[in-house]
Every structure is written in structure tokens, then in C-alpha cells.
N, C-alpha and C positions, 0 to 999 in steps of 0.2 A: 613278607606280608605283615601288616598291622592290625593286632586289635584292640582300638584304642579306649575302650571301654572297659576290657578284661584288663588291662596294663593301667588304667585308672586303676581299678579299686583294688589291684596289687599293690600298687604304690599307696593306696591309701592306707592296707592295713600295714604294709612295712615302716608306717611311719610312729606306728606304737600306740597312740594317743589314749588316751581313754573315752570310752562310749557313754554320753552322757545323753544319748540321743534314739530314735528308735533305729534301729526294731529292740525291742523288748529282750531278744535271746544275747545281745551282745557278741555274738559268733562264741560262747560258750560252749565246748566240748559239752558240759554237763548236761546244757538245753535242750539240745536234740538227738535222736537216734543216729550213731554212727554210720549207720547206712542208708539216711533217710534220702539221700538222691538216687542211691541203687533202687528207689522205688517208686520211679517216675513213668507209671502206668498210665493204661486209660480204659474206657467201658468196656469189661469185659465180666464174662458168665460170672467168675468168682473175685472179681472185685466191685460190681454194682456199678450202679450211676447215680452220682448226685442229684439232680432232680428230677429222680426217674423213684424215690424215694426206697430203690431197693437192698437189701440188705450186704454188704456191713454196714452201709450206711446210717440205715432205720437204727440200726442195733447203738450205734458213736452215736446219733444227734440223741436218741434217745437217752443216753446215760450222761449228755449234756444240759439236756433238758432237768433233770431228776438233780444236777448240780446247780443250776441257777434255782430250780424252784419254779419251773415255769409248766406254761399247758402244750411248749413242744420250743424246739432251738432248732436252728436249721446255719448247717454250714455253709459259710461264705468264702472261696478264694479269689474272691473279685474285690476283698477290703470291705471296709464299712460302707463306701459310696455304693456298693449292690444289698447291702443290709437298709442305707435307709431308701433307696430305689422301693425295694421288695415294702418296706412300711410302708411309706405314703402310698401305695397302691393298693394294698390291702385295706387302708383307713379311709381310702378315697378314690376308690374306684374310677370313680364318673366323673373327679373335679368336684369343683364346690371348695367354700370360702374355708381358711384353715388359717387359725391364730396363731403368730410365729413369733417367737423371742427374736431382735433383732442379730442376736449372733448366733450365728448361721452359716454353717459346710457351706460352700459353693454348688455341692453334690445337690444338696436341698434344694438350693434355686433354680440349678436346672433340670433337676426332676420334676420341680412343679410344673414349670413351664412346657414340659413332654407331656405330661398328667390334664395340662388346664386346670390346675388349683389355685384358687386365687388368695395370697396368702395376707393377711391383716398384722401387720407392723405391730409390736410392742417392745418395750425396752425392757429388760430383763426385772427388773426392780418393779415395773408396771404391767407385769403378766396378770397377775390377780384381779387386780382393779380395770383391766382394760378386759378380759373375758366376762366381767360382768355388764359391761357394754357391749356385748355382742352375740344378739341374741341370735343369727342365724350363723355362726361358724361349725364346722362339722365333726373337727378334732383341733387338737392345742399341740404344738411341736415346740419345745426349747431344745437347749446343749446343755450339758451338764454331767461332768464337771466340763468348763472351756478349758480351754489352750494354757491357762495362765492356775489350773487349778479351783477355780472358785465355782462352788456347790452350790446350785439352786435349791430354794426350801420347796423340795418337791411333794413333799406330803400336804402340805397346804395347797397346792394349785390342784392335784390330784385327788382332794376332797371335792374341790372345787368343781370337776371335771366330771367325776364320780355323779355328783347332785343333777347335773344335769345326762348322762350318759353318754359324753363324750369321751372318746381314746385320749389318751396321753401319752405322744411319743416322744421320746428321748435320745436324742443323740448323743451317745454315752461313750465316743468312739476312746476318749482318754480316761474311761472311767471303769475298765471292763476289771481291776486288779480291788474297787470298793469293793466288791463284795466279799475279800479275802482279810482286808486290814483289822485291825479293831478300833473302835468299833464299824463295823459291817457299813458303809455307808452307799451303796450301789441304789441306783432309783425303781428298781424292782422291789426294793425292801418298801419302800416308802408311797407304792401303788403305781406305778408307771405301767402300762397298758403293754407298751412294747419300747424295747429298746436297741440298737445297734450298738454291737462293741468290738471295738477295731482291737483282736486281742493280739497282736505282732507289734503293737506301739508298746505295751507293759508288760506283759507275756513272754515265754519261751517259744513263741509262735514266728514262723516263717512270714516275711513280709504279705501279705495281702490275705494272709489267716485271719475271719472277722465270725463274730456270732451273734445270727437274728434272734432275738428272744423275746417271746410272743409271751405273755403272764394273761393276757385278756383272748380263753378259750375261741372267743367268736371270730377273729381271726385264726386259729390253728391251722383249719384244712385248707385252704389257698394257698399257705405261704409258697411252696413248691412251686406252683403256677404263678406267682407274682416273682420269684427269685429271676426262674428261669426267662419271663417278661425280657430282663434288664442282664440275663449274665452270660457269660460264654460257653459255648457247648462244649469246651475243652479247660475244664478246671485243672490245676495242680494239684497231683494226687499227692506230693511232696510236700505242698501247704495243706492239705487237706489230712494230711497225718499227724503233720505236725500239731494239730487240733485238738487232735485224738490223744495223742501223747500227752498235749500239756492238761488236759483234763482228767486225766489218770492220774498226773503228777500233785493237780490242786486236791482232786477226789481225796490222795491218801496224806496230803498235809505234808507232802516234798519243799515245797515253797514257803519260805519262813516269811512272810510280810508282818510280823512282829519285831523279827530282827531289822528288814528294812526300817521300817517305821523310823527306830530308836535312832539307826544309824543317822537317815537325814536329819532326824531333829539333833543331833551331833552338829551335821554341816550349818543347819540354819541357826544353830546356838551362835558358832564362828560368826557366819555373817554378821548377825544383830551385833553382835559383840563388836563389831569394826564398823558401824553403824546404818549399815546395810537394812533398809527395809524390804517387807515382802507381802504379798496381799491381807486385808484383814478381813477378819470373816471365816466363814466354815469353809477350809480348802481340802485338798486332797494331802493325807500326811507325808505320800510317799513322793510329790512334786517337789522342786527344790527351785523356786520362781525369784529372783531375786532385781529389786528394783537396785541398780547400779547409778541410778541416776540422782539416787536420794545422795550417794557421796559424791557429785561431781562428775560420773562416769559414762558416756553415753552405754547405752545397752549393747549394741554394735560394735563400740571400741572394749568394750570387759568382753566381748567372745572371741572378740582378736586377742586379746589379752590373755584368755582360758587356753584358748589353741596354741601361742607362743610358748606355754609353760604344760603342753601335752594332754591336754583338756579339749573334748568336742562338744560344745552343746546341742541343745536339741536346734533352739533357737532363739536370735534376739531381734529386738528392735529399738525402736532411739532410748527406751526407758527400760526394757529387762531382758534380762537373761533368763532364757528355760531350759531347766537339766530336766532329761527323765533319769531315775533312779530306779532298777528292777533287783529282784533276789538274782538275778546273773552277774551284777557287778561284782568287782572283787574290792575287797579290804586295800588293796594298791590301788584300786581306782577312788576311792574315797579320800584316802591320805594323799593321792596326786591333787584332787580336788580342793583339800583346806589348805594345803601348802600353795598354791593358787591364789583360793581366795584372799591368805595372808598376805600376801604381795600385792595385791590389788591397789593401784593410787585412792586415795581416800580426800574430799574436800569439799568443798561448797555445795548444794544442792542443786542441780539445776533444771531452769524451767522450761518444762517437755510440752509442747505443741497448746493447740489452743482449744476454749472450750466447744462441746461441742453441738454444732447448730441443730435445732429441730428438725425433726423429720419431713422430710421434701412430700407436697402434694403429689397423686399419681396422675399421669397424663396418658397413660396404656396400660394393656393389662402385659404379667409379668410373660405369658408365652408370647405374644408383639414382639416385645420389647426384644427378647431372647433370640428370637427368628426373624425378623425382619433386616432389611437391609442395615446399614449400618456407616459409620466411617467414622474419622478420630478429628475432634476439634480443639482446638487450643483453647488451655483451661479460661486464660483471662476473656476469652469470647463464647463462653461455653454458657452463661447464666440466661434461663429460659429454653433451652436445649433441652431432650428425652434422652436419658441415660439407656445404655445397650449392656450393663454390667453393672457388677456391685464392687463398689469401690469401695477399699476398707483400708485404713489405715493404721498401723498399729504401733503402740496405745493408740484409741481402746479397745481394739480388736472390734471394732459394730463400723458394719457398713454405713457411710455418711449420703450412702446413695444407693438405689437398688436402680436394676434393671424396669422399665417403666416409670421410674419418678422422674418430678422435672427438677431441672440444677439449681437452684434458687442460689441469689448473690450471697447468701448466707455459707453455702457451700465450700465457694471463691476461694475467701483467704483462710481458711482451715484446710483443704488440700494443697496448698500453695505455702503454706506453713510445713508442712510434710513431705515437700518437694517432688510433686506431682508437678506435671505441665501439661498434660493433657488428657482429655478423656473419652472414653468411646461413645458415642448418641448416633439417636437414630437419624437414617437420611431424611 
């Protein structure tokens, strides 16, 4: 008999490579308790129940809580996508119109759409200036840091938020390791209301290990009732320790993210040096985001290129490469990585996709759009069509289309530039 699933990722760790990607522990002996699957329990008298809030439970979120600085943290082993499930429900209950950076979890979208929240479009750069046009939204949602590293000036929009008494939710799902680095830069530091943080992407955490952290008291007591809304009545007690451990581990300053720091600014010394660019702006120090396209490179052929020479990234697309880099890596996985990068072909810059079009009018609201019938039309006859999905293309990571917007010929040859051919809209 075959199991060809278990015989995957046999074959995938015998093939050495280095972990430039999540989860966060790197299969590091150090990361987790040696016997942490001998402890694959379930609700029982002396082990509590996750959102039944009973103790050891209360006792772990509780001294999670006391570690981010919040008014209560609640475990997630459903990933971040049950972290920001449980927010937006907590912050919006009933629906009602909710101001959205346009990069944005897929999770987001179709929570709202379960939710009925109607979410109001803005581009990351135009969050500020567009919440002041919008006198009836009910909370403000961006990402921060994204996929690519790059930090939102979250204390600015969160004053901003503040003045009027609106939540400030944060999907921090690559960000859960700021609040460790120096300096501190996690968007709780900077007033964020609540946050999701997918702590198995940077962490010593077991894949789908995630922490809701609630800073804005008037959400505290639901959370439990909104978790459980959206999550499964049969959590991993195996993820769900692994939680507990690693916050014991950050508690007593096990985790040196001083030493990462230094390291990657090491590796992105290399790159620049070979003339490699990499986002500008306030990013995350511990991200190692690398535009390969500035030398010539597609994104996609330097992570063929990384892999050929025992390197995994996290992810690329036509313009980058993304390493996650955690305190589990080793000193071999580093010096594999610049002996890598020095190899890398180096030459002409070249030019990555096209600009990109205005934001499409909406022709349905985003729960229609999400449930409603559906089918797949070809791109070149698609303009004037209701999109059924949020189409995103990467660079620049921002959907060019959401679910309920309509396609406008503007759309066209920018998907089609990204080698798209066709798109899902409604019947």
C-alpha cells in the first residue's frame, strides 16, 4: 500500500535543502518539546477545552495575554484565518460598512461576505486620506507587515481611528515575531485595537498555531463565542502546546531576534552588494524580500535557481523572492543562502508587468458576489462582467479585482500581461 503524502515530505526533508520558508520552527529539534505529539489529547477533566475557556487554558492565554500587553489573547489552532474570522465578528457583529486596505487575506474576503460587511476599498498609501471620507464605516482593517515585509504607519491611521472610536484591525499574520525585534515594531505597540498573528510562519509554532490579541478591552469577553463561531470543535492540543511553549520560550528571552536581525542584514548586505534591490521603506528586519528582477532575474527563475543550489524559499513571483528567516535557522542555512546568492546571474533590469488600473466600480455587494452562481469566462470577453473572486496578481500583491466589482477594459491587458486567461463572474 501507498502513502503518498507521508512519502512526499519524506522525500522532501531527505533532500536537505534549507528552510527559507514557513513554518517558523524549521523542523528544529531545539523548537519543540520532544514529545510534543505523545500529547495529542482532547477535552478532557484535566486538560480543559479551548473555547470552553477552562483552565489550563485560561491559565496559557492568560500569560499570553500579560506577553503581548493586551486586555486578553486567545488561542488559535485553526491559523490566523480563525484569528481574523473571530475579529471581524467581534468588530462587526451585525455587518455594516468596514474600511479595507486593498491587500487583503482571501480569509478577509470571505469572512465578510459570511458576516455581510460591506467593505470600502482603499490602497494602502490612501488609508488615511480615504477614512476621512467616510463618515459611516464602523472599523478600519489593513495587513501589516504584507507578504513582502512592508509596514504600515500604523500609529497614524490609529490616531486617526482613535478620534473617531473606531477598532483598528490588523492582520499581522507575518508580523507576530515585531514585537520581539528591536526596535519593537508589532502594531499593538502603535494602538491597533486587535490583531491576528499567524505565529507558525516566524515562530517555533506548529503549523496552524495563531494568536488573537484583543488590546481594545470592549471586545475581551466574546472573543471565545466569536473563535468558536468560525473554528473546529476538535483543535490540536499538539498545536495548541506548541503555543504555550513558544511563549515560555519569548517570556524568558530564549529567542535571540537581535542575533537574527544582524544576521539577515549580513545576507541583504550580499545582495545590494551584487546589485540586488529590496523594498524601500520601513520593513520587517527579520524578512529577506529580494527584487531579482532589478538584475535581470525573473523572481520565479532565482527560486529555481535557490532550490538548484539547496535553498527553499518562502515564495516568488515574476519580480521577488521571499525568504522567511526565524532564530531556528542555522549558521549552515545562512552561508548556503549567500553562497546562493553569489551565484546568482546578474544583468539588465527588467521590466515587470504593467501599471496598475483603477479601482473597478462595484456592481454587487461582496456576499452576492461570493455565493451566488457563478462560471469562468474568458479574459479577452470578460470586460463589463461581475467578478465571483479577487484576482491578484503578484507584484503588487493588491487585488486588480474583487468579488462584486465590475471588469472594466482597463483590467484586460494588465491580467493578460500576468498571463491570466480567464476569470471567474457571476452567471
Amino acid at each position: 500500500m501507498a502513502a503518498p503524502l507521508y512519502e512526499a515530505l519524506v522525500k522532501y526533508k531527505l533532500s536537505g535543502k534549507s528552510s527559507f520558508h514557513t513554518p517558523g520552527h524549521k523542523n528544529n529539534p531545539e523548537a519543540l518539546p520532544k514529545n510534543i505529539f505523545g500529547l495529542d489529547y482532547t477535552e478532557l477533566p484535566e486538560t480543559g477545552s479551548l473555547f470552553d475557556g477552562t483552565s489550563p487554558f485560561a491559565e496559557a492565554e492568560e500569560l499570553a495575554a500579560r506577553l503581548f500587553g493586551t486586555a486578553r489573547t486567545c488561542f488559535s489552532a485553526g491559523g490566523c484565518t480563525l484569528c481574523i474570522q473571530a475579529m471581524l465578528r467581534l468588530a462587526l457583529p451585525n455587518g455594516g460598512k468596514m474600511l479595507c486596505s486593498r491587500v487583503i487575506h482571501r480569509s478577509a474576503v470571505n469572512t465578510m461576505a459570511l458576516l455581510g460587511i460591506e467593505p470600502l476599498w482603499a490602497m494602502p498609501q490612501d488609508i488615511c486620506a480615504a477614512l476621512a471620507e467616510a463618515p459611516d464605516v464602523r472599523a478600519v482593517y489593513i495587513t501589516s507587515p504584507d507578504y513582502y515585509g512592508r509596514i504600515t504607519d500604523v500609529s497614524r491611521l490609529s490616531e486617526a481611528c482613535r478620534q473617531r472610536k473606531l477598532p483598528l484591525l490588523v492582520d499581522c499574520a507575518h508580523g507576530t515575531q515585531l514585537m520581539f525585534t528591536k526596535p519593537r515594531l508589532h502594531p499593538l505597540l502603535f494602538g491597533a485595537s486587535m490583531t491576528a498573528d499567524s505565529a507558525h510562519k516566524t515562530l517555533g509554532v506548529l503549523t496552524g498555531g495563531a494568536w488573537l490579541n484583543i488590546a481594545d478591552g470592549r471586545f475581551a469577553r466574546g472573543a471565545k463565542e466569536a473563535m468558536a463561531l468560525f473554528g473546529s470543535t476538535s483543535p490540536s492540543y499538539p498545536v495548541m502546546v506548541s503555543l504555550d511553549i513558544c511563549r515560555e520560550m519569548l517570556q524568558e528571552g530564549k529567542l535571540d531576534f537581535e542575533a537574527l536581525q544582524e544576521r539577515t542584514a549580513r545576507v541583504k548586505k550580499l545582495a545590494a552588494g551584487r546589485g540586488i534591490t529590496m523594498p524601500a521603506g520601513l520593513t520587517d528586519p527579520t524578512r529577506i524580500t529580494l527584487d531579482t528582477a532589478s538584475v535581470g532575474m525573473k523572481g520565479t527563475d532565482a527560486a529555481e535557481f535557490l532550490r538548484q543550489n539547496g535553498v527553499e524559499p518562502e515564495y516568488a513571483d515574476s519580480a521577488f523572492v521571499i525568504l522567511i528567516a526565524t532564530p531556528f535557522n542555522t549558521e549552515a542555512d545562512f552561508i548556503r543562502l549567500e553562497k546562493a546568492i553569489g551565484k546568482l546571474p546578474v544583468g539588465k533590469p527588467l521590466n515587470i508587468g504593467a501599471e496598475l488600473p483603477p479601482l473597478p466600480p462595484v456592481n454587487a455587494s461582496l456576499r452576492e458576489a461570493v455565493l451566488a452562481e457563478h462560471e469562468y469566462a474568458p479574459l479577452e470577453s470578460a470586460a463589463g462582467m461581475t467578478a465571483a473572486e479577487a484576482v491578484c496578481p503578484c507584484p503588487p500583491g493588491i487585488p486588480v479585482v474583487m468579488p462584486g466589482e465590475i471588469i472594466t477594459p482597463d483590467v484586460i491587458p494588465f491580467l493578460r500581461s500576468y498571463g491570466f486567461s480567464e476569470i471567474k463572474v457571476l452567471k
